[in-house]
N, C-alpha and C positions, 0 to 999 in steps of 0.2 A: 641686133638681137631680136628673134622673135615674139612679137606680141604673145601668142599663146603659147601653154608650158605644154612641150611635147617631149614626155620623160621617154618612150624606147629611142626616139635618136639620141637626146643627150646622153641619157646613161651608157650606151654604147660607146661616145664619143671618150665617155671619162675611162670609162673601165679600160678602154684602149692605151688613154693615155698613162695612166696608174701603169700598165701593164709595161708599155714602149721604155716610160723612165724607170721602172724599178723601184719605186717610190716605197713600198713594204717593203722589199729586200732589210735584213738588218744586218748586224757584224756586230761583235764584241768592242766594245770601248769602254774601258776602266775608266773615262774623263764622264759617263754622265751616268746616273742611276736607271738602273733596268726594270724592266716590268715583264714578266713571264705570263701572259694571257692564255689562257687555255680551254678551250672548250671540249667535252668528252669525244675524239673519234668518232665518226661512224660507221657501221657496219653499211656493203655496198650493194645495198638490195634493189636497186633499182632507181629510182625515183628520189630525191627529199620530198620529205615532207613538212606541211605543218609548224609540225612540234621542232623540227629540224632546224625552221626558218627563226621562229623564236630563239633557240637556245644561244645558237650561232649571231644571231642582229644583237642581244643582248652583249654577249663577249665582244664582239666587234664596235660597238657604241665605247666599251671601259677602256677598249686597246686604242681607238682614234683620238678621246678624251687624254690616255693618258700621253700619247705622242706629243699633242697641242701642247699639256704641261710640261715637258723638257724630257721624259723618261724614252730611253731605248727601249724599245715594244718589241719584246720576239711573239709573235699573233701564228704559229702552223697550223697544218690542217694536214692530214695519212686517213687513213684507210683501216679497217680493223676487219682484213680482208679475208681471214681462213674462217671457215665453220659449213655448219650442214647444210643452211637453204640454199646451197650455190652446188654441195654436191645433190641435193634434192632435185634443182635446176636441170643438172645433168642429165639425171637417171627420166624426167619428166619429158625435156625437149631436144634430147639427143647433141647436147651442148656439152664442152666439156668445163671444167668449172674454174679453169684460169681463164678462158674465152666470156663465159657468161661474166664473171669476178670483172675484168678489165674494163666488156664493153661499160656495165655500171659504173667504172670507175668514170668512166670520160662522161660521159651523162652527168651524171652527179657534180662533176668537178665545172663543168660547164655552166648546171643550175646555179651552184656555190658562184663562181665566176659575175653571171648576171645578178646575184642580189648585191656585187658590190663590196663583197666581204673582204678587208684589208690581211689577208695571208701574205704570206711568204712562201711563194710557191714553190722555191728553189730548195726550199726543204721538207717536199712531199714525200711521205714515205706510205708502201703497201707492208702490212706487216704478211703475207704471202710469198713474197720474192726472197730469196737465198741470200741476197746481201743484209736483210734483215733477222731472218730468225736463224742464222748459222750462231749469232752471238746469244742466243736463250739457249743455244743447243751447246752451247759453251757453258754458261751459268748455269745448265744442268747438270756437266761431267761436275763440276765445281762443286756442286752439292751433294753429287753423290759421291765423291771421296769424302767429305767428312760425314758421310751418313744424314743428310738432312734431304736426300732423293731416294726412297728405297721402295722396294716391292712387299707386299703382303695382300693376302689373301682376304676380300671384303665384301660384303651384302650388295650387291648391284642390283637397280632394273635393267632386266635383260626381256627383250624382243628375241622372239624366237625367229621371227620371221627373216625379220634385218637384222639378224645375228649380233647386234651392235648393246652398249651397254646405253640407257638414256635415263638423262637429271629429272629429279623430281619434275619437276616442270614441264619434261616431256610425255609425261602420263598424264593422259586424261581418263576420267572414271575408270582406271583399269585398265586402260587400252595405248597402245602408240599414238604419238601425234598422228607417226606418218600413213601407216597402214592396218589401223584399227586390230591390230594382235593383240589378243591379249597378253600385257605383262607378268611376267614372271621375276621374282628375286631368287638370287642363286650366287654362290659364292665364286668367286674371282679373283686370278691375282691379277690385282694391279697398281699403277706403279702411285706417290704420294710422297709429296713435299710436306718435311717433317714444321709446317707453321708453329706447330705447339709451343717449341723450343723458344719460341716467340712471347709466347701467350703475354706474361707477364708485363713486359716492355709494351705490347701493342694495350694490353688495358692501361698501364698508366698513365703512358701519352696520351689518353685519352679527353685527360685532364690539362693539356698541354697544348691545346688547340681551338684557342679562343676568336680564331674566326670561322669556325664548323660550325652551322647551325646546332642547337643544341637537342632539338627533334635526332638529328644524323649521331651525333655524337651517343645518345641512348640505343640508338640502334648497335650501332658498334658495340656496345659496353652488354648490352642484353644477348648479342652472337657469339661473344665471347666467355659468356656467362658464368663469372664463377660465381661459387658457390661453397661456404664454411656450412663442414658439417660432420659427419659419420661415418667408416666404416666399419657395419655390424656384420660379424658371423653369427649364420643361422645353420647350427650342424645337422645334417639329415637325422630323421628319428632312426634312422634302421645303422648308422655310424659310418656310412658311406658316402664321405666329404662334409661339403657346409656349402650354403650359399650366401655369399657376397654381397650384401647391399649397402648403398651409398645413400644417406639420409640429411636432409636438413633439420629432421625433427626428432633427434634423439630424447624427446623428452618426451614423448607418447611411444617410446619400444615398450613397454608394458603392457600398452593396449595393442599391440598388434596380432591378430586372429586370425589372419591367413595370409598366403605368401603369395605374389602374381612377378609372373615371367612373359617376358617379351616373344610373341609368339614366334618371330623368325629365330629365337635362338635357338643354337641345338642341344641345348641342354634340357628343351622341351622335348625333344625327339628321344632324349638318351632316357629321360625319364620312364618313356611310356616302353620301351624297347623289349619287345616279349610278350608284351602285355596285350587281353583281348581289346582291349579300345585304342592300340597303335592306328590302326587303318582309320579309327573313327577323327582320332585327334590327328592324322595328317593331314585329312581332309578338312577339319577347321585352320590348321596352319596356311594350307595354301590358298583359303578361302581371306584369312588374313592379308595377306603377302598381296594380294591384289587392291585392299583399300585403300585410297589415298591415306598416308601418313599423318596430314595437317589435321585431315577430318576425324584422323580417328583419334586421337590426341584433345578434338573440341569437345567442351563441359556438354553441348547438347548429341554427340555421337550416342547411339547404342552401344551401352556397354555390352559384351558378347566373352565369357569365357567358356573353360573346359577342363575340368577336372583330370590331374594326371595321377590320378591313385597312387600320391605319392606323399609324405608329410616330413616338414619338417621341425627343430624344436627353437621355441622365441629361446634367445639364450640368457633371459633373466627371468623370465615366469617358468619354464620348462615345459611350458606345455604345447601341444602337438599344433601343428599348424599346416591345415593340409594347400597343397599346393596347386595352382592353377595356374595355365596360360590365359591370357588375355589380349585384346586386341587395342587395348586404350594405354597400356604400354610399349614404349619404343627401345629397341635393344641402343639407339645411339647414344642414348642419357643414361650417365650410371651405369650400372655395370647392367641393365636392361631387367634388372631383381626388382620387385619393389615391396618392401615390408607393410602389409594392409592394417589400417589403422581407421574402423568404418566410422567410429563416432567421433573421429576428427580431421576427413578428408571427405568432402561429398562426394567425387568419383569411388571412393571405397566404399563409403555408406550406399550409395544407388547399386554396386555392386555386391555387396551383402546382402540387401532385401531383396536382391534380384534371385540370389540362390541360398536364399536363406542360411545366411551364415552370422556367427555370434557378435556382438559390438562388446564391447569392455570401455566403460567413462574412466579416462584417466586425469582428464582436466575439467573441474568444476568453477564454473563462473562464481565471482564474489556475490551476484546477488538473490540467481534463483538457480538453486541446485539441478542437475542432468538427470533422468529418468531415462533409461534404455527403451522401452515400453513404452514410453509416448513420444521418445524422438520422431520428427518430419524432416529432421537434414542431419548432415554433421555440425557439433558445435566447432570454430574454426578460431576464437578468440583466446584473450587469454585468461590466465586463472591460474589458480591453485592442483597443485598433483596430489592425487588418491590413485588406490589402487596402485601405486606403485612403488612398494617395498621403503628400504629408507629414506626414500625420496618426499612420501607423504608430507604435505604443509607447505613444502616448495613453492613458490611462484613459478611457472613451467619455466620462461624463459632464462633464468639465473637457475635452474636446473640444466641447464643443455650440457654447460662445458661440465659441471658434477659428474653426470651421468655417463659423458664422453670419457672423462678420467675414469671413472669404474669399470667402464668397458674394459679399457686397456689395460685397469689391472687385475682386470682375471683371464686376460689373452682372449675376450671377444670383441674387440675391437678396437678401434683409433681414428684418432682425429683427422680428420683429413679435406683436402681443398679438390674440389670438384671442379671441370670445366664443359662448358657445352661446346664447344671448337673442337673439332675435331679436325687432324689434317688432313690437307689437302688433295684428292684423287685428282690427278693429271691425264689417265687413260684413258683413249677415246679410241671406239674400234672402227674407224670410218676412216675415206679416203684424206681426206681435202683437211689437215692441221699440219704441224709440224713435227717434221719427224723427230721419235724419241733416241738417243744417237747411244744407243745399247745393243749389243750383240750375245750371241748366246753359242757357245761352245761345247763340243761333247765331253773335253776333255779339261778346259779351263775354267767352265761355266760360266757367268753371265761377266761378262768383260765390257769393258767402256773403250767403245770411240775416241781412237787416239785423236786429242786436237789435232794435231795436224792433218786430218782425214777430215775436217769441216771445210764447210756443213754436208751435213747427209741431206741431199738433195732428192725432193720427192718428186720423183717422174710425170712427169708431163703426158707421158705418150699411154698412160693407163686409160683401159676405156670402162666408164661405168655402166654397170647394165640393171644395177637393181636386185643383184642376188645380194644373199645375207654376207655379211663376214666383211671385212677391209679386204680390201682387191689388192693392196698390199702383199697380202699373205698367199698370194696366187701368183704374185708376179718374181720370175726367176729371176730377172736381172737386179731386180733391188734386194730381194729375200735371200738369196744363196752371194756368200763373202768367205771372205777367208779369215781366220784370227790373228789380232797381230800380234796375239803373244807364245803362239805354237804354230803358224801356218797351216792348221788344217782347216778343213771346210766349216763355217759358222753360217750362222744365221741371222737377220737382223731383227730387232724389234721390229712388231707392226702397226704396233699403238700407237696414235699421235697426240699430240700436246693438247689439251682445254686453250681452248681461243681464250680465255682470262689469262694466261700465262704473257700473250702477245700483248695483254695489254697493261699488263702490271709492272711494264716499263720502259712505254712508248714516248713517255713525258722526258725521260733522259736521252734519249735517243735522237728526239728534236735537236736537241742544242749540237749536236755534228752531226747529221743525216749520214753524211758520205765517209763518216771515219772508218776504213780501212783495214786500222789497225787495232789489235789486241787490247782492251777487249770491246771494242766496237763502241766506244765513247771515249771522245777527248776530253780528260780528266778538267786543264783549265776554264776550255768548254764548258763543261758541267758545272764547273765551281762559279762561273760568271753568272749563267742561267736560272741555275737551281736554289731550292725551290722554286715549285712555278706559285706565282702569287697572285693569282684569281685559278681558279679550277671552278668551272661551271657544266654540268649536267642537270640529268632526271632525277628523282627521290629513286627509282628502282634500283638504281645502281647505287645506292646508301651503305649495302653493307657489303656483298663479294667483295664487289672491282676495287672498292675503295679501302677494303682489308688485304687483300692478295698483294695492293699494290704498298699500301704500308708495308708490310712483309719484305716484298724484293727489295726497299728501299732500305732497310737494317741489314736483307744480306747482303746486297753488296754494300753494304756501309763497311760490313766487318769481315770483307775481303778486300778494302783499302781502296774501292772502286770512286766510291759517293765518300762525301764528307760533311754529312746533313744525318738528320734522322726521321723527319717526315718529308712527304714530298710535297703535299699545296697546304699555302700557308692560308689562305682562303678558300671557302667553298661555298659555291652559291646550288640549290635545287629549286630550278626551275619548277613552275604550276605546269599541267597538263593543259593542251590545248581544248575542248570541247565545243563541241554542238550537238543543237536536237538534230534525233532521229528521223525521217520519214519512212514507213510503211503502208505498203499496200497488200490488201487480201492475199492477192492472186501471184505477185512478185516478190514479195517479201519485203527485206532495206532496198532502199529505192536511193542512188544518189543522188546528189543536189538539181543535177541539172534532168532529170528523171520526175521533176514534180515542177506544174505549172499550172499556176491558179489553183493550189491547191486536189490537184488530181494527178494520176499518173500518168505519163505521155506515153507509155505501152498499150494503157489498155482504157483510161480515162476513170478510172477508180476512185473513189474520193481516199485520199489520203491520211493515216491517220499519222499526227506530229508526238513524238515521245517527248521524253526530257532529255535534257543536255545530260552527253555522257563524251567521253573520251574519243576525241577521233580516232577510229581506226577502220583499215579495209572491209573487218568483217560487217560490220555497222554501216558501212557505206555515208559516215556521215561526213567525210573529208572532202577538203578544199584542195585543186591542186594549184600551187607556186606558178605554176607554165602561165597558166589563165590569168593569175592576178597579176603579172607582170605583164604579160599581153597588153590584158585591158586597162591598166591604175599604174603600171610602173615598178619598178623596185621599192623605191623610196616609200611612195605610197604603206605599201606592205610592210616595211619595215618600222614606219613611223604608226600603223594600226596594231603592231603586235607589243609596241614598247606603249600604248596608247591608253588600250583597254584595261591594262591590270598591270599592277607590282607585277617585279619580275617571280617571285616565292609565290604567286597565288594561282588559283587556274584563271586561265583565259578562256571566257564566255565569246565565242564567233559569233558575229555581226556583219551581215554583208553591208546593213544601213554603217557600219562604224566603218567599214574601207572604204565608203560614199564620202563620208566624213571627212576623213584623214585626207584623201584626194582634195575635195572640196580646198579644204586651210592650203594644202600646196598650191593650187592654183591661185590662191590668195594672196598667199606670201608673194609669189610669182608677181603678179598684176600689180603689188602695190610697189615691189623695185623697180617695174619699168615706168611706173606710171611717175616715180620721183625721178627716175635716171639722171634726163637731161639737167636737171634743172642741179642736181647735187654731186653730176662728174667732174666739174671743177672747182670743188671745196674740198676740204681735208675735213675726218671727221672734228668734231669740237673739244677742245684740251683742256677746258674750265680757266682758261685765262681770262676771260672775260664776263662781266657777270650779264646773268640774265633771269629773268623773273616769270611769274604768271605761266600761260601753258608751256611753254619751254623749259620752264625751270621740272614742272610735276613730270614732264617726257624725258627727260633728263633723270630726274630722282625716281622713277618708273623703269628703265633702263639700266639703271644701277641696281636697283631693284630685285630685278631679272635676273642679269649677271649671280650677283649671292644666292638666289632662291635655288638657280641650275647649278649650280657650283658645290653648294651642298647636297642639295638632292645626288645628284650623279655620287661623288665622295662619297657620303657619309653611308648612305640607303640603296643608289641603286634602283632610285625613286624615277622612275625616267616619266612615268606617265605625269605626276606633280609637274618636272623639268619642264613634261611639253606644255603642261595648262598653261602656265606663270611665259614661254612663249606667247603661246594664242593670245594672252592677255595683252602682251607687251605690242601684237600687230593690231589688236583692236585698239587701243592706246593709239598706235602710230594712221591709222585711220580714222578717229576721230579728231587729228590735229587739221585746223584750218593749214592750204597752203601756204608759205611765205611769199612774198616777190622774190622774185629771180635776184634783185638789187638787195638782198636780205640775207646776205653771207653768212651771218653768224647761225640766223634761226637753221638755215639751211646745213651748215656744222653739225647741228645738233642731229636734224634727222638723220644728217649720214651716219654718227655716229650709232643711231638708235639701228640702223636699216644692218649697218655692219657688225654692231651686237648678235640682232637675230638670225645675221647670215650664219656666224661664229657658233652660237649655241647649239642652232640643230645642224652643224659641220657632222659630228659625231653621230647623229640619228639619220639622218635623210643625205649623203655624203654627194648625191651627183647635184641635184639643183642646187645646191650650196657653192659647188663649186664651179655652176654654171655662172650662176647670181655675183659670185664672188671677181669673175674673170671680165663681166658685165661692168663692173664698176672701175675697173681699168686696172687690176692688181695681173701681174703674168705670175707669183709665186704660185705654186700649189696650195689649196689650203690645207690640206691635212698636215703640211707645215708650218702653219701661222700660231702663233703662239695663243693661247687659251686667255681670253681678255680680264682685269685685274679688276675688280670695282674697286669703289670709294666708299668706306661706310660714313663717311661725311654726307657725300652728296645722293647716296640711298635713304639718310635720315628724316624721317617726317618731320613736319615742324611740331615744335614742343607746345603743349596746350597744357591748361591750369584744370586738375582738376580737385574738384569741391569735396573734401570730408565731412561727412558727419557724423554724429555719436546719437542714438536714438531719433533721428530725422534734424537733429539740431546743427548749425552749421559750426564748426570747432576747429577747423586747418584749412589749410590749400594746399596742393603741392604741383611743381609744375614737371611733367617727363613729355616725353619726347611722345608725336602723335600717334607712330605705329607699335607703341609698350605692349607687352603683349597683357592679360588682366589679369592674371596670374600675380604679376610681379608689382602693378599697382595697388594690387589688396594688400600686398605685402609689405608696400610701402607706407601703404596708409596705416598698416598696422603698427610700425614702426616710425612713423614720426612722432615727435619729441614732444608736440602739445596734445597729439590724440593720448599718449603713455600714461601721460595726467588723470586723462578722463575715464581710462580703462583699466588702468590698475586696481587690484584688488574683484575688479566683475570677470562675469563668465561671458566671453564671447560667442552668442547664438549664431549668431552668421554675418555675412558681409553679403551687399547688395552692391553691386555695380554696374551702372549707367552710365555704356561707353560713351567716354572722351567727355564727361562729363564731371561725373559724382560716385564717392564711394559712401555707402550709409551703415556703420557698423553699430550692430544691435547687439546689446549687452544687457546685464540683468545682474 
């Protein structure tokens, strides 16, 4: 065996060997209990990263640990292959975007490969390729026979330029990510998975998922967002309709004094129609239609509206209430109405003093009565109702449902439950998704894709060039079909699927990759599998991915597919990786290896260092994988990302902490060869025999270990604790004097100490372990060897006396075990039976405790 630890040959050697025997492969066995490890896909952008290497060594430590413990580990890894940067790819470097998609694939799967990660590669899937999404394209005819797939006409950003529709998130200040156009909103049909039909069941469960962090689970519950409250009719003054608003605060409609509308609705438009300030109020709506949404929505945005010479009447005060569009309302919430209430909403009041309009107090604080004329905000607590008809003396809130009953019995209103969910837009007018399997007929109209015509196969041989619109809808061979329920000429959909669709049911898909048959999951398969019981990502994917895919899991639950109702029964969100920034004048973000001695190796600029932010490309403040493996190893990498931080917090990068981590392997390393010879002909030590002094505390230090990692990993999650309580256990086994050779027992002992720490970081660091492990003369694999048991006998400290006293005075002893934690010996001392004497009847000021000593309780 080599003196020195030279991780690129060995980890090569293992990953070979891992690969040659099949060692992750799994299969179904009803004989042993399963573990469904699961880390979130990745999309195939090139390179991993990073945050990639974390997320992934994290799941891969739970799935090796849980092997060791006896459980069947299904550990995949696919691809979450369709979406824009790859048709972007295209249009940028004349690639076409299943070419660019693959090569990524093999790169990436190569990186994955070298860090060691215990997959099962025989069940890789690209959610790209026809044998996979021909079965979404199946779950969508399925849905759109009972109506939960349909088409309607909706608010989109639309790119003029790239004729394509894009998610919030793809506007920036008003503009395309891709080609700085400015956006435009504009109505659209298209197509939408009815989720809503859901709503209900997805908030309750919500309450039903007690290994979600409870951060994720608020997220959920607040996207979903109901809401008990109001609908009020406010009928035009002139008796030409009413408008509709949905309220949580029916108990200030009396004070409401003007009316605000969502400026992209068109009932802004319909309002002004005729009228001489049409041209002026279209030009504020499109001036809206361009703000980001979020911002305009934020307490500190400019409020901005525009009078639509229009008025309507409050329907319990009757009085006139003139109407305006506004930019700080959004048409998604509510019916996009919003009933103005200035002296009890500060968006309404800053919106009142802005265009001087009236306030009416209709809730007066218990201690210092409302003044309109010296208000500085809205009052927003609660109180007493005035000004508001029989309502007066009311406490507002045991006013709400009052006032909701009155509504509805003079026919202006009614009770009713609000949701912020809205469903799901599936439309994507771009090449590279999956096709949507709908046809369009002169004479039958819009007809479904007979299954047995799946999957609708999206062409390969399209070439992208960068004009607007899906090339789709240019292309004769896919666009021109026949109908299959009249044979005349049809046309196909050209919209493709939201890449969230591909992944809101990749986790079922694992458990038979290859199944064939109808409907592309083998149901027992699935029932072995599922739930997966670890699901580990980012916090960003908190609420879509992880709603979309609740969803698909209920529908096909209740098309008899799935026989579950949520799909992970755990969830872990990973911290964000970070490091500081470098910048230079003249270059801008400069990367890591772009600054030396503090200057820029371009131009020798003195460099100036930000704070730690998020790695990412724009920033330049990333680390790549290639290099640290190069130079430190896998293991290395893997044992600094589990090192630095909880797996939940962020991770602060340290080039001094992968110096570190290196260092301790090289340690560990040194101190198994350095015992080798002398402990390859002993068996570890069985405790048959006794033994005392430093063998006994290496022993009970050992034992130790075992519990400390055992829980940590179980309970937490805790990997970085896991490795200290290591580190500790090799310093331990470093400070022992050698035995003689003629000293079998002492020598038991270190083996077993040396074979503990081989074992514990099996799961973290998997190649020099199983270097180390093959060193000592074992041919099994270790990712086979079973997860070692302690002793909480022989972990036990020894039991020490310690001394009570009752105001310094000495009054008990009691004896506990040496490593109690002090906590529990206050406790005790509080409750032994001669101190109960001396403290009955007094007030205990506190307890003083002097570890392994004395407890001194002060009483009075």
């Amino acid at each position: 065996m080599e003196d020195k630890y030279k991780p690129q040959e060995l980890e090569k050697k293992w990953q070979k060997i891992w690969e040659d025997k099949g060692i992750f492969k799994v299969t179904e066995d009803a004989g042993k209990k399963k573990y469904y490890l699961l880390e979130m896909f990745p999309y195939p952008s090139g390179k991993i990263h990073i945050g990639h290497v974390r997320n992934y060594t994290i799941g891969d430590v739970v799935a090796r640990y849980k092997r060791m413990n006896g459980y069947n580990v299904l550990h995949p890894m696919g691809w979450d292959s369709f979406g824009m940067p790859a048709e972007n790819a295209a249009i940028d470097h004349g690639i076409h975007p299943a070419t660019w998609t693959n090569e990524n694939i093999s790169y990436m799967k190569k990186q994955l490969k070298e860090m060691g990660f215990s997959y099962d590669w025989d069940r890789e899937l690209s959610t790209c390729e026809p044998e996979y999404y021909r079965w979404e394209q199946l779950f969508f005819l399925w849905m759109y026979e009972k109506g939960l797939a349909y088409k309607k006409s909706s608010i989109v950003n639309w790119c003029i330029n790239c004729q394509t529709v894009l998610a919030n998130e793809q506007v920036e200040a008003g503009q395309c990510w891709r080609c700085s156009t400015e956006v435009e909103e504009k109505y659209l049909d298209q197509w939408f998975f009815r989720i809503t039909d859901y709503v209900e069941e997805l908030l309750d469960y919500c309450d039903k998922l007690p290994g979600w962090p409870e951060r994720v689970i608020t997220m959920q519950k607040n996207w979903i967002g109901k809401s008990y409250g109001c609908d009020i009719l406010f009928p035009m003054a002139d008796g030409n309709g009413t408008i509709t608003v949905f309220t949580t605060r029916q108990d200030t409609v009396f004070g409401a004094t003007f009316m605000l509308v969502a400026a992209e609705l068109p009932l802004v438009m319909d309002l002004v129609k005729g009228k001489p300030i049409e041209h002026e109020v279209r030009e504020f709506v499109e001036k809206v239609k361009k703000q980001d949404k979020l911002m305009r929505t934020s307490e500190y945005y400019e409020k901005e509206g525009m009078f639509l010479d229009a008025y309507c009447l409050n329907p319990l005060t009757k009085k006139k209430m003139p109407i305006f569009a506004a930019n700080f309302v959004v048409a998604e919430y509510g019916t996009g109405c919003v009933m103005a209430v200035p002296a009890h909403d500060q968006r309404d009041f800053e919106f009142a003093k802005k265009y001087n309009l009236p306030l009416l107090v209709v809730i007066q604080p218990h201690n210092k009565p409302l003044n309109v004329s010296t208000m500085k905000e809205a009052y927003v607590d609660e109180g007493m109702l005035v000004n508001s008809g029989q309502f007066n003396g009311m406490e507002n809130l045991k006013a709400l449902d009052a006032i909701a009953s009155y509504l509805e019995s003079i026919g202006r209103g009614k009770k009713a439950i609000q949701y912020r969910l809205r469903d799901w837009g599936i439309s994507r007018q771009r090449y590279w998704g999956a096709p949507i399997p709908i046809l369009y007929c002169d004479t039958c109209g819009t007809v479904p894709v007979p299954e047995s015509e799946l999957p609708v196969i999206l062409p390969r041989e399209i070439e992208l060039t960068g004009a607007g619109g899906s090339p789709l809808a240019k292309y004769d061979a896919f666009l021109k079909t026949s109908c299959p329920t009249c044979g005349n000429t049809a046309k196909r959909e050209t919209d493709t699927m939201d890449t969230f669709v591909e992944s809101s049911w990749y986790f079922n898909r694992f458990c038979s990759p290859h199944c064939g048959e109808k409907p592309g999951l083998d149901k027992q398969k699935v029932h072995y599998w599922m739930p997966v019981d670890q699901y580990i990502g980012g916090i960003e994917h908190a609420i879509l991915h992880l709603l979309y895919s609740r969803f698909f899991t209920k529908m096909l639950r209740d098309y008899g597919v799935l026989d579950f109702d949520e799909p992970f029964t755990n969830l872990l969100t990973q911290g964000m990786v970070c490091k500081e920034t470098a910048r230079c004048k003249e270059h801008g973000y400069l990367f890591p290896d772009e600054v030396k001695d503090g200057k820029c190796t371009r131009c020798q600029s003195e460099v100036t260092i930000g704070k730690s932010e998020k790695m990412s490309k724009s920033l330049k403040n990333v680390v790549d994988p290639d290099y640290l493996i190069k130079n430190y190893g896998a293991d290395t990498v893997r044992m600094f990302c589990l090192f630095a931080s909880p797996p939940e917090k962020d991770l602060e990068w340290s080039d001094q902490g992968v110096e570190g981590s290196f260092r301790f392997l090289n340690r560990a390393w040194r101190i198994v060869i350095d015992c080798l010879e002398d402990i390859k002909h002993v068996t570890p030590f069985d405790g048959s025999r006794d033994i005392d002094g430093d063998l006994k505390n290496l022993r009970r230090k050992t034992h130790q270990t075992m519990r400390k990692v055992t829980r940590d990993i179980e309970d937490r999650f805790h990997f970085n604790t896991a490795i200290s309580a290591v580190m500790e256990l090799v310093n331990a086994l470093y400070l022992m004097e050698r035995p003689a050779r003629e000293n079998t027992t002492a020598l038991s002992v270190i083996r077993e100490t040396i074979e503990t720490i081989i074992i514990l970081l099996a799961p973290i660091v998997p190649h020099i372990t199983e270097e180390l492990w093959t060193a000592l003369g074992y041919e099994s694999n270790l990712a086979d060897v079973p997860w070692p048991s302690y002793d909480n006998e022989v972990a036990a400290e020894e039991e020490i006396t310690i001394v009570i006293q009752v105001n310094g005075k000495v009054r008990s002893r009691i004896v506990v075990s040496a490593d109690e934690e002090a906590t529990k010996i206050k406790d005790l001392a509080l409750n032994d039976e001669k101190i109960m004497n001396y403290i009955s009847g007094k007030k205990v000021l506190r307890e003083i405790y002097v570890p392994k000593k004395l407890v001194n309780i002060v009483v009075q």
